[in-house]
N, C-alpha and C positions, 0 to 999 in steps of 0.2 A: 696210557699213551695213545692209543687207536682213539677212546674216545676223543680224546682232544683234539687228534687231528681232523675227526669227523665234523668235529663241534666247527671248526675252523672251516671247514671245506661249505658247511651250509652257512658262515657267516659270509664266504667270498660270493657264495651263487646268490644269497639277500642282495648283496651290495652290486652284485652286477645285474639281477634283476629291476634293482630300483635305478640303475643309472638309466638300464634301457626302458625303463615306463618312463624316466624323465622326460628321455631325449624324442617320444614319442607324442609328447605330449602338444600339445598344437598352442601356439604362440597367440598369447591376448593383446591384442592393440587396445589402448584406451581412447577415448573421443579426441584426446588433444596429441598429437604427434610430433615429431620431428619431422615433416616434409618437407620438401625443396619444392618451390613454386616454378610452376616452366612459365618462361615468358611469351606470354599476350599481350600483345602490345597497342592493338585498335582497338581490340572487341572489347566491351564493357560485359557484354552479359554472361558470360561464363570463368572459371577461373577453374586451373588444374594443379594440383598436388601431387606428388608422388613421394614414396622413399622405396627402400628396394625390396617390398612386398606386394603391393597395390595401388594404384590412381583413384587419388579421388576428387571429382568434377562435382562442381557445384554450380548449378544455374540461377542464375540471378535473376531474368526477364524472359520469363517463360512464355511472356505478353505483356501487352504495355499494361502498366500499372498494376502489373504481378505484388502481390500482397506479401508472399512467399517464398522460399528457396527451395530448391531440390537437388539436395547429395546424391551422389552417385560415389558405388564403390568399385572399381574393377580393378576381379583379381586374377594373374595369370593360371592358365590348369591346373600345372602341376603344383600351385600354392594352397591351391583350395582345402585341401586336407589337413594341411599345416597350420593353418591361421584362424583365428578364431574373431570376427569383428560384432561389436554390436548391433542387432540390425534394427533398434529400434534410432541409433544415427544414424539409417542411408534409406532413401526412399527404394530402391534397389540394389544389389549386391550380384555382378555380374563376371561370369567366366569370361577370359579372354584368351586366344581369338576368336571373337562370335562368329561365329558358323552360319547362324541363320538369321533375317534380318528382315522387317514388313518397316519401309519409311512412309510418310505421307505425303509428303511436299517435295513439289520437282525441281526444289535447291537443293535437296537432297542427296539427288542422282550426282552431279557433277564433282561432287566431292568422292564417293563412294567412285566413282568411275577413273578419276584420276590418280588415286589410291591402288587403282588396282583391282578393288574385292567388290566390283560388282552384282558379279556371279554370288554372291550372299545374299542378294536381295531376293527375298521369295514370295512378296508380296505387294499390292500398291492399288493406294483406291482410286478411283477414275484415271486406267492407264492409257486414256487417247488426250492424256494432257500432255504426258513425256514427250519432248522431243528427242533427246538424244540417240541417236543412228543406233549404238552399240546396245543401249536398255531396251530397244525398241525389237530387236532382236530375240531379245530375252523374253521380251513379253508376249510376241510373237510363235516362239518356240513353247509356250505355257511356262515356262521355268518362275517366271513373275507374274503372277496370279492378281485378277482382278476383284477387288475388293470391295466395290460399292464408291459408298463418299466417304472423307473421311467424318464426316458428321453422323452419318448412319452406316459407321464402318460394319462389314460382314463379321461379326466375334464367332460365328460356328466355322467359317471358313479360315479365320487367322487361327482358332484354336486345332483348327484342323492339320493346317500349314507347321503348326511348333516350333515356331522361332522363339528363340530366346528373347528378342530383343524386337519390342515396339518400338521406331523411330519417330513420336509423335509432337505432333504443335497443333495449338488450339489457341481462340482468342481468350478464352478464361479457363477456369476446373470444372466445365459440366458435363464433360465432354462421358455421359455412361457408358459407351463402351470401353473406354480406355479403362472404367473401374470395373467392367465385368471381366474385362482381359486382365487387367491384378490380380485380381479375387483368384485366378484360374494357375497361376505361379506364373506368370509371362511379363518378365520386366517392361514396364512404360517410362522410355526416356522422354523428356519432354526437351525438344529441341526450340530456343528462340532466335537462331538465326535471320529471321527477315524482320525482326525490333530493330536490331540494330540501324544508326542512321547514318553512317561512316562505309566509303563503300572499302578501304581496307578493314575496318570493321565487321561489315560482313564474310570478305572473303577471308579474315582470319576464321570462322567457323571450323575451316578443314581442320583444322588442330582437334578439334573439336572430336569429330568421327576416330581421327586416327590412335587414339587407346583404347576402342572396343577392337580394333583388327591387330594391335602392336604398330603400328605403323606411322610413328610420333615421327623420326626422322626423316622418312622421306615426307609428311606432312610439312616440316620446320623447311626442309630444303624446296619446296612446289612454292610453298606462301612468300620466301625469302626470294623467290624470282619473280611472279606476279609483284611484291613490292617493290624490287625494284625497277622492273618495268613504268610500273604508276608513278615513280618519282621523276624517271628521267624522262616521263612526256608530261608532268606537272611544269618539270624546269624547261623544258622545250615550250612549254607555250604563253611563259612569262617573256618571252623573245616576240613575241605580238605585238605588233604597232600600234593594234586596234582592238577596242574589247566591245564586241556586237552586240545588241541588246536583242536579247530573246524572251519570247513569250512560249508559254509552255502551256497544256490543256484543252479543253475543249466543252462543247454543251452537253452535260446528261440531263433533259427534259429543260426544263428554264434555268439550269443551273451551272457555272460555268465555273469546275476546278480543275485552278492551278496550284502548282507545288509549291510549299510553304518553305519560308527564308533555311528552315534548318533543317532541309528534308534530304534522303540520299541524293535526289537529281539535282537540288541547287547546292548543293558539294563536287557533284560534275562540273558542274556548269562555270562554279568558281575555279574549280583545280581546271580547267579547261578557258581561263583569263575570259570569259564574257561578263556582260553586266544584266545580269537578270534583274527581271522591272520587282519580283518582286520578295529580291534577296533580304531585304532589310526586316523582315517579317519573320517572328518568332515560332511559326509554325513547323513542326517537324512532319506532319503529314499534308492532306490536300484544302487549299482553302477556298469557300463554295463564294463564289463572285456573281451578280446578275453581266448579261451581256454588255452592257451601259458602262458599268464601274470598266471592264477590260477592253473595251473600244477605248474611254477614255484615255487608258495607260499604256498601253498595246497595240495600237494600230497602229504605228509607227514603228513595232520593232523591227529590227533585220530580219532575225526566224524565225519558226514558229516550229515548235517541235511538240507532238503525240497528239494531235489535233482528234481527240477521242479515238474511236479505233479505224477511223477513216485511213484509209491506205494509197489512194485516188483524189485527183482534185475533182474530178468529176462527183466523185462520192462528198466531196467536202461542200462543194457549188450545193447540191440537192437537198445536205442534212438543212441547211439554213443559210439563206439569200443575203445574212447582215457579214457571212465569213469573208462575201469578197471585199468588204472594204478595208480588209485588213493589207498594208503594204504587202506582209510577206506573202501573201494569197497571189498578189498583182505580180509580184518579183519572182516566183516560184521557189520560194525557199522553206519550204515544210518537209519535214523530216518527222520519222516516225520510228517506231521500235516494233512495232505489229506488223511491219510487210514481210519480215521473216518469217516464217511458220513451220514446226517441225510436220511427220506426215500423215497426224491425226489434228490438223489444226492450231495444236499449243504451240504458245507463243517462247520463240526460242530465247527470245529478252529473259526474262522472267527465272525461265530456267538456268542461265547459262551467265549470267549477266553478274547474277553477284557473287559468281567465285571469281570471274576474270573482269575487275575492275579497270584494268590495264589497258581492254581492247575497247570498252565504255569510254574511257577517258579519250581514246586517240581516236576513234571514231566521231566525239564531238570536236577535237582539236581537227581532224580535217575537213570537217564541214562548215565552222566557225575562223579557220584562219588555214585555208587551204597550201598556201605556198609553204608552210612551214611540215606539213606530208604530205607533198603531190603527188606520189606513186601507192598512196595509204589504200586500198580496199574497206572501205567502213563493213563494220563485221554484224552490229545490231540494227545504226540508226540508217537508214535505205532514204531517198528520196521519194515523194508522193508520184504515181505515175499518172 
Protein backbone atom coordinates (compact mmCIF):
# COMPACT_ATOMS: atom_id res chain seq x y z
CA UNK A 1 0.00 0.00 0.00
CA UNK A 2 2.66 2.81 1.02
CA UNK A 3 4.53 1.60 -1.86
CA UNK A 4 1.85 2.42 -4.29
CA UNK A 5 1.05 5.48 -2.92
CA UNK A 6 4.84 6.45 -3.24
CA UNK A 7 4.88 5.01 -6.63
CA UNK A 8 1.95 7.42 -7.31
CA UNK A 9 3.19 10.61 -5.54
CA UNK A 10 6.55 10.34 -8.04
CA UNK A 11 4.24 9.64 -10.96
CA UNK A 12 2.36 13.18 -10.10
CA UNK A 13 5.79 15.21 -9.34
CA UNK A 14 6.97 13.60 -13.23
CA UNK A 15 3.88 15.02 -14.55
CA UNK A 16 4.16 18.27 -12.95
CA UNK A 17 7.66 18.57 -13.56
CA UNK A 18 7.16 17.92 -17.35
CA UNK A 19 4.18 20.45 -17.47
CA UNK A 20 6.46 23.02 -16.07
CA UNK A 21 9.61 22.41 -18.44
CA UNK A 22 6.83 22.55 -21.19
CA UNK A 23 5.34 25.83 -20.20
CA UNK A 24 9.01 27.11 -19.84
CA UNK A 25 9.85 26.34 -22.83
CA UNK A 26 10.26 29.28 -25.32
CA UNK A 27 7.88 29.42 -28.44
CA UNK A 28 9.42 28.74 -32.16
CA UNK A 29 8.03 31.04 -34.77
CA UNK A 30 8.67 29.69 -38.25
CA UNK A 31 9.59 31.93 -41.29
CA UNK A 32 6.00 32.06 -42.57
CA UNK A 33 3.45 33.68 -39.95
CA UNK A 34 0.25 34.75 -39.43
CA UNK A 35 0.92 38.68 -39.18
CA UNK A 36 -1.38 41.42 -39.66
CA UNK A 37 0.06 43.91 -41.94
CA UNK A 38 -0.28 47.75 -40.49
CA UNK A 39 -1.25 50.06 -43.02
CA UNK A 40 1.36 52.13 -45.24
CA UNK A 41 -0.27 53.72 -47.32
CA UNK A 42 2.41 56.17 -49.47
CA UNK A 43 5.56 54.74 -48.68
CA UNK A 44 6.64 52.07 -51.14
CA UNK A 45 9.82 51.20 -49.39
CA UNK A 46 9.19 49.60 -46.24
CA UNK A 47 6.30 47.26 -45.06
CA UNK A 48 5.52 46.32 -41.32
CA UNK A 49 4.07 43.00 -39.91
CA UNK A 50 3.30 42.14 -36.57
CA UNK A 51 1.21 39.57 -34.49
CA UNK A 52 1.15 39.58 -30.77
CA UNK A 53 4.84 38.61 -30.34
CA UNK A 54 7.05 40.76 -32.56
CA UNK A 55 7.20 43.43 -35.64
CA UNK A 56 8.78 42.54 -38.42
CA UNK A 57 9.91 45.36 -40.94
CA UNK A 58 11.28 44.69 -44.07
CA UNK A 59 13.00 47.34 -46.28
CA UNK A 60 12.62 47.22 -49.79
CA UNK A 61 14.82 50.49 -51.15
CA UNK A 62 17.54 50.74 -49.00
CA UNK A 63 18.77 52.93 -52.10
CA UNK A 64 17.81 53.23 -55.37
CA UNK A 65 18.17 50.24 -57.31
CA UNK A 66 18.61 48.30 -54.03
CA UNK A 67 19.28 44.61 -55.33
CA UNK A 68 18.01 43.32 -51.82
CA UNK A 69 15.80 43.34 -48.78
CA UNK A 70 16.35 43.73 -45.14
CA UNK A 71 14.11 42.08 -42.40
CA UNK A 72 14.06 43.30 -39.41
CA UNK A 73 12.74 41.50 -36.26
CA UNK A 74 11.54 43.48 -33.18
CA UNK A 75 11.00 42.04 -30.08
CA UNK A 76 9.37 43.49 -26.94
CA UNK A 77 11.77 42.90 -23.53
CA UNK A 78 9.95 40.94 -21.66
CA UNK A 79 9.35 38.46 -24.93
CA UNK A 80 12.90 38.03 -25.61
CA UNK A 81 13.23 35.08 -23.35
CA UNK A 82 10.06 33.44 -24.51
CA UNK A 83 10.51 33.36 -28.14
CA UNK A 84 12.74 31.76 -30.07
CA UNK A 85 13.08 33.32 -33.96
CA UNK A 86 15.41 32.17 -36.62
CA UNK A 87 18.07 34.56 -37.21
CA UNK A 88 19.38 33.41 -40.19
CA UNK A 89 15.46 35.12 -41.57
CA UNK A 90 16.32 38.69 -40.05
CA UNK A 91 19.20 40.76 -40.76
CA UNK A 92 18.76 41.79 -37.10
CA UNK A 93 16.79 40.90 -34.21
CA UNK A 94 16.10 43.88 -31.90
CA UNK A 95 14.80 44.61 -28.18
CA UNK A 96 12.26 46.98 -27.83
CA UNK A 97 12.12 49.95 -26.54
CA UNK A 98 15.58 50.72 -27.73
CA UNK A 99 17.17 52.72 -25.23
CA UNK A 100 20.11 53.67 -27.33
CA UNK A 101 20.31 54.91 -30.73
CA UNK A 102 23.37 56.59 -33.37
CA UNK A 103 21.03 57.87 -36.66
CA UNK A 104 22.80 59.34 -39.58
CA UNK A 105 20.73 61.54 -41.57
CA UNK A 106 19.07 64.78 -40.46
CA UNK A 107 15.56 63.30 -41.62
CA UNK A 108 16.14 61.24 -39.06
CA UNK A 109 15.99 63.74 -36.22
CA UNK A 110 12.29 65.00 -36.91
CA UNK A 111 10.76 61.83 -36.65
CA UNK A 112 12.69 60.66 -33.45
CA UNK A 113 11.85 64.33 -32.01
CA UNK A 114 8.28 64.34 -32.68
CA UNK A 115 7.97 60.75 -31.20
CA UNK A 116 9.15 62.05 -28.28
CA UNK A 117 12.48 59.69 -27.62
CA UNK A 118 14.93 62.05 -28.82
CA UNK A 119 16.90 61.96 -25.85
CA UNK A 120 17.75 58.00 -27.25
CA UNK A 121 19.94 59.42 -29.73
CA UNK A 122 23.49 59.08 -28.42
CA UNK A 123 25.19 59.64 -31.55
CA UNK A 124 25.37 61.49 -35.09
CA UNK A 125 28.09 62.03 -37.74
CA UNK A 126 28.72 65.58 -38.69
CA UNK A 127 26.41 67.16 -36.08
CA UNK A 128 26.76 71.12 -37.38
CA UNK A 129 24.27 69.64 -39.99
CA UNK A 130 21.33 69.26 -37.44
CA UNK A 131 19.20 71.99 -37.31
CA UNK A 132 16.64 71.25 -34.92
CA UNK A 133 16.67 73.71 -31.80
CA UNK A 134 15.81 70.70 -29.36
CA UNK A 135 18.76 68.01 -30.94
CA UNK A 136 20.88 70.86 -31.07
CA UNK A 137 20.72 71.03 -27.42
CA UNK A 138 21.46 67.68 -26.92
CA UNK A 139 24.55 67.82 -28.89
CA UNK A 140 25.47 70.74 -27.26
CA UNK A 141 25.16 69.35 -23.86
CA UNK A 142 27.61 65.98 -25.35
CA UNK A 143 24.60 63.82 -24.81
CA UNK A 144 24.80 63.30 -28.81
CA UNK A 145 28.12 62.61 -29.62
CA UNK A 146 29.97 63.53 -32.81
CA UNK A 147 30.79 60.94 -35.06
CA UNK A 148 32.77 61.89 -38.04
CA UNK A 149 31.02 61.20 -41.52
CA UNK A 150 28.80 58.94 -42.10
CA UNK A 151 31.19 57.44 -44.80
CA UNK A 152 34.08 57.26 -42.36
CA UNK A 153 31.76 56.94 -39.54
CA UNK A 154 34.00 56.67 -35.87
CA UNK A 155 33.31 52.59 -35.27
CA UNK A 156 35.71 52.86 -31.90
CA UNK A 157 33.66 55.76 -30.76
CA UNK A 158 29.99 54.19 -31.76
CA UNK A 159 31.43 50.84 -30.24
CA UNK A 160 32.32 52.95 -27.36
CA UNK A 161 28.72 54.77 -27.28
CA UNK A 162 26.67 50.87 -27.17
CA UNK A 163 23.73 51.44 -28.76
CA UNK A 164 21.78 48.96 -29.72
CA UNK A 165 20.66 50.28 -32.69
CA UNK A 166 22.54 51.90 -35.84
CA UNK A 167 20.02 54.18 -37.63
CA UNK A 168 21.89 53.81 -41.03
CA UNK A 169 21.40 54.84 -44.92
CA UNK A 170 23.92 54.68 -47.67
CA UNK A 171 23.72 55.00 -51.38
CA UNK A 172 24.78 51.13 -51.89
CA UNK A 173 26.33 47.99 -49.18
CA UNK A 174 30.04 49.40 -49.06
CA UNK A 175 29.46 51.13 -46.58
CA UNK A 176 32.74 49.13 -43.98
CA UNK A 177 31.90 50.49 -41.00
CA UNK A 178 28.39 49.57 -40.78
CA UNK A 179 30.09 45.71 -41.33
CA UNK A 180 32.67 46.32 -38.78
CA UNK A 181 29.86 47.64 -36.37
CA UNK A 182 27.75 44.10 -37.16
CA UNK A 183 30.63 42.11 -36.71
CA UNK A 184 30.77 43.80 -33.15
CA UNK A 185 26.84 42.72 -32.16
CA UNK A 186 25.37 46.29 -32.89
CA UNK A 187 22.26 46.02 -34.95
CA UNK A 188 22.55 48.20 -38.47
CA UNK A 189 19.10 49.21 -39.68
CA UNK A 190 19.36 50.51 -42.97
CA UNK A 191 16.79 53.23 -43.29
CA UNK A 192 15.68 54.33 -47.07
CA UNK A 193 13.47 57.20 -46.27
CA UNK A 194 14.79 59.98 -48.64
CA UNK A 195 14.23 57.12 -52.07
CA UNK A 196 11.08 57.63 -51.69
CA UNK A 197 9.57 60.18 -54.37
CA UNK A 198 6.11 60.93 -52.86
CA UNK A 199 6.24 63.62 -50.28
CA UNK A 200 3.34 61.74 -48.18
CA UNK A 201 5.57 58.97 -49.03
CA UNK A 202 8.38 60.09 -47.28
CA UNK A 203 6.75 61.50 -44.47
CA UNK A 204 4.97 58.15 -43.82
CA UNK A 205 8.66 56.92 -42.73
CA UNK A 206 7.61 57.88 -39.03
CA UNK A 207 5.79 54.77 -38.98
CA UNK A 208 8.87 53.55 -39.64
CA UNK A 209 11.00 54.63 -36.27
CA UNK A 210 7.95 54.13 -34.16
CA UNK A 211 8.27 50.04 -33.33
CA UNK A 212 11.87 50.30 -32.31
CA UNK A 213 10.36 52.94 -29.32
CA UNK A 214 6.62 51.14 -29.19
CA UNK A 215 5.37 54.07 -30.36
CA UNK A 216 3.12 52.72 -33.47
CA UNK A 217 -0.05 54.93 -32.32
CA UNK A 218 0.93 57.91 -31.70
CA UNK A 219 3.11 57.56 -35.07
CA UNK A 220 -0.48 56.35 -37.02
CA UNK A 221 -2.20 59.58 -35.17
CA UNK A 222 1.01 62.50 -36.11
CA UNK A 223 1.04 60.98 -39.96
CA UNK A 224 -3.02 60.80 -40.09
CA UNK A 225 -2.81 64.80 -39.23
CA UNK A 226 0.29 65.91 -41.43
CA UNK A 227 -2.12 63.98 -44.24
CA UNK A 228 -4.71 65.54 -43.74
CA UNK A 229 -3.41 68.76 -43.69
CA UNK A 230 -1.52 67.98 -47.30
CA UNK A 231 -5.06 67.01 -48.71
CA UNK A 232 -7.05 70.05 -47.60
CA UNK A 233 -4.25 72.44 -49.06
CA UNK A 234 -4.10 70.04 -52.27
CA UNK A 235 -8.03 70.76 -52.44
CA UNK A 236 -7.45 74.44 -51.53
CA UNK A 237 -5.33 75.13 -54.45
CA UNK A 238 -7.39 73.37 -57.28
CA UNK A 239 -9.63 76.73 -56.43
CA UNK A 240 -6.67 78.64 -58.57
CA UNK A 241 -7.60 80.45 -61.53
CA UNK A 242 -4.26 80.24 -62.56
CA UNK A 243 -1.52 77.59 -62.66
CA UNK A 244 2.11 79.76 -62.98
CA UNK A 245 4.83 78.20 -64.83
CA UNK A 246 7.81 77.57 -62.76
CA UNK A 247 11.36 76.89 -63.39
CA UNK A 248 13.28 75.20 -60.93
CA UNK A 249 17.40 74.92 -60.59
CA UNK A 250 20.33 76.48 -61.25
CA UNK A 251 24.13 76.29 -62.78
CA UNK A 252 26.62 73.84 -60.93
CA UNK A 253 29.77 74.68 -63.33
CA UNK A 254 28.30 74.74 -67.15
CA UNK A 255 25.53 72.51 -65.97
CA UNK A 256 22.15 73.41 -65.26
CA UNK A 257 19.82 70.99 -63.07
CA UNK A 258 16.40 71.02 -62.94
CA UNK A 259 13.91 68.62 -61.29
CA UNK A 260 12.78 65.74 -63.20
CA UNK A 261 8.85 65.33 -64.15
CA UNK A 262 8.61 62.58 -61.31
CA UNK A 263 10.72 63.84 -58.79
CA UNK A 264 9.51 64.86 -54.96
CA UNK A 265 9.55 68.89 -55.93
CA UNK A 266 7.44 68.37 -59.30
CA UNK A 267 4.82 66.39 -57.05
CA UNK A 268 4.81 69.80 -54.91
CA UNK A 269 4.54 71.69 -57.55
CA UNK A 270 1.60 69.62 -59.18
CA UNK A 271 -0.29 69.19 -55.63
CA UNK A 272 0.32 72.91 -55.49
CA UNK A 273 -1.93 73.45 -59.17
CA UNK A 274 1.29 75.20 -61.11
CA UNK A 275 2.57 74.12 -64.41
CA UNK A 276 6.20 73.13 -64.27
CA UNK A 277 8.04 73.55 -67.80
CA UNK A 278 9.36 70.40 -67.06
CA UNK A 279 6.63 67.97 -65.54
CA UNK A 280 6.18 65.86 -68.55
CA UNK A 281 9.68 64.26 -68.07
CA UNK A 282 10.09 60.88 -66.69
CA UNK A 283 12.82 61.72 -64.51
CA UNK A 284 12.52 61.08 -60.70
CA UNK A 285 15.73 62.78 -59.85
CA UNK A 286 17.73 66.02 -61.21
CA UNK A 287 18.08 66.49 -65.03
CA UNK A 288 21.62 68.15 -66.16
CA UNK A 289 20.42 71.04 -69.07
CA UNK A 290 23.15 73.30 -70.76
CA UNK A 291 22.07 77.18 -70.05
CA UNK A 292 20.68 77.54 -73.91
CA UNK A 293 18.31 74.41 -73.64
CA UNK A 294 16.63 76.37 -70.08
CA UNK A 295 16.74 79.97 -71.62
CA UNK A 296 14.90 78.43 -74.31
CA UNK A 297 11.98 77.02 -71.97
CA UNK A 298 12.42 79.05 -68.99
CA UNK A 299 12.91 82.38 -69.38
CA UNK A 300 9.60 83.26 -69.50
CA UNK A 301 8.48 81.45 -66.52
CA UNK A 302 6.52 83.32 -63.63
CA UNK A 303 9.09 81.67 -60.76
CA UNK A 304 11.94 80.46 -60.34
CA UNK A 305 12.59 78.46 -57.37
CA UNK A 306 16.17 77.11 -55.66
CA UNK A 307 18.29 78.93 -58.03
CA UNK A 308 21.45 76.71 -56.71
CA UNK A 309 22.23 77.83 -53.20
CA UNK A 310 22.11 81.51 -54.04
CA UNK A 311 19.91 83.12 -51.40
CA UNK A 312 20.37 87.06 -52.72
CA UNK A 313 19.75 88.48 -56.07
CA UNK A 314 22.84 90.12 -55.71
CA UNK A 315 24.50 86.71 -55.19
CA UNK A 316 22.39 85.47 -58.18
CA UNK A 317 23.38 88.72 -60.60
CA UNK A 318 27.35 87.70 -59.89
CA UNK A 319 27.11 83.76 -60.09
CA UNK A 320 26.42 84.51 -64.00
CA UNK A 321 25.40 87.55 -66.06
CA UNK A 322 22.99 85.24 -68.61
CA UNK A 323 20.49 84.82 -64.88
CA UNK A 324 19.22 88.26 -65.49
CA UNK A 325 17.44 87.46 -68.63
CA UNK A 326 15.29 85.43 -66.97
CA UNK A 327 11.52 87.20 -66.52
CA UNK A 328 11.41 85.93 -62.90
CA UNK A 329 15.05 87.54 -62.27
CA UNK A 330 13.46 90.93 -63.74
CA UNK A 331 9.79 90.33 -61.78
CA UNK A 332 11.65 89.32 -58.50
CA UNK A 333 10.00 86.25 -58.04
CA UNK A 334 12.70 83.64 -56.86
CA UNK A 335 12.24 81.59 -53.99
CA UNK A 336 14.60 79.47 -52.35
CA UNK A 337 14.58 76.62 -49.51
CA UNK A 338 18.48 77.48 -48.52
CA UNK A 339 17.66 80.96 -46.76
CA UNK A 340 16.53 79.21 -43.67
CA UNK A 341 19.46 77.75 -41.85
CA UNK A 342 19.61 75.99 -38.58
CA UNK A 343 22.62 77.35 -36.14
CA UNK A 344 25.58 75.42 -37.56
CA UNK A 345 24.55 76.29 -41.21
CA UNK A 346 22.24 73.18 -42.19
CA UNK A 347 19.82 73.72 -44.26
CA UNK A 348 16.37 73.37 -42.31
CA UNK A 349 14.55 72.26 -45.74
CA UNK A 350 16.28 69.12 -45.94
CA UNK A 351 15.98 68.28 -42.42
CA UNK A 352 12.45 69.17 -41.52
CA UNK A 353 10.87 69.20 -44.93
CA UNK A 354 10.03 65.63 -45.49
CA UNK A 355 8.31 64.71 -42.42
CA UNK A 356 5.95 67.84 -42.66
CA UNK A 357 4.92 67.87 -46.31
CA UNK A 358 2.03 69.93 -45.35
CA UNK A 359 3.80 73.22 -44.58
CA UNK A 360 5.97 72.29 -48.27
CA UNK A 361 2.85 72.19 -49.94
CA UNK A 362 1.23 75.57 -48.57
CA UNK A 363 4.37 77.38 -48.48
CA UNK A 364 4.35 76.85 -52.37
CA UNK A 365 0.45 77.46 -52.63
CA UNK A 366 1.20 80.89 -51.03
CA UNK A 367 3.82 82.09 -53.10
CA UNK A 368 2.30 80.58 -56.48
CA UNK A 369 -1.37 81.76 -55.82
CA UNK A 370 -1.19 84.20 -52.95
CA UNK A 371 -4.87 85.22 -52.37
CA UNK A 372 -5.80 81.82 -51.68
CA UNK A 373 -3.40 82.16 -48.05
CA UNK A 374 -2.86 85.78 -47.58
CA UNK A 375 -2.04 85.59 -43.92
CA UNK A 376 0.32 82.13 -44.75
CA UNK A 377 3.93 82.79 -43.19
CA UNK A 378 6.00 80.43 -45.83
CA UNK A 379 7.86 78.08 -43.43
CA UNK A 380 10.74 76.76 -45.95
CA UNK A 381 10.61 78.55 -49.28
CA UNK A 382 11.77 82.52 -48.19
CA UNK A 383 12.10 85.11 -51.00
CA UNK A 384 15.73 85.96 -52.61
CA UNK A 385 16.70 89.15 -50.64
Amino acid sequence: MIKNQFRNLLLVGFVFVFLISCGEKKKSFPLEQNNTASGIDYAAGFSINTNNDFTEIKVKSAWPGAKRMFTYALVPREKLASITLPSDAYDAIIATPVERMVVTSTTHIPSLETLGVLDRVVGFPNTDLISSTEARKLVNNGQIRELGTNENINTEMVLELNPEVVMGFGINDTNKAYKTIEKSGIAVVYNGDWVEQTPLGKAEWIKFFAPFFQKEKQADSIFSEIEMAYQEAKILAKKAEKKPTVLTGGLYKDVWYVAGGKSWLAQFLADANADYIWAASENTGSIGLSLEAVLERGQQADFWLNPSSHTTYEEVEQANVHYQQFKAFSNRKIYSNAVEKGAKGGLIFYELAPQRPDLVLKDLIHILHPDLLPDYEPYFFKPLR
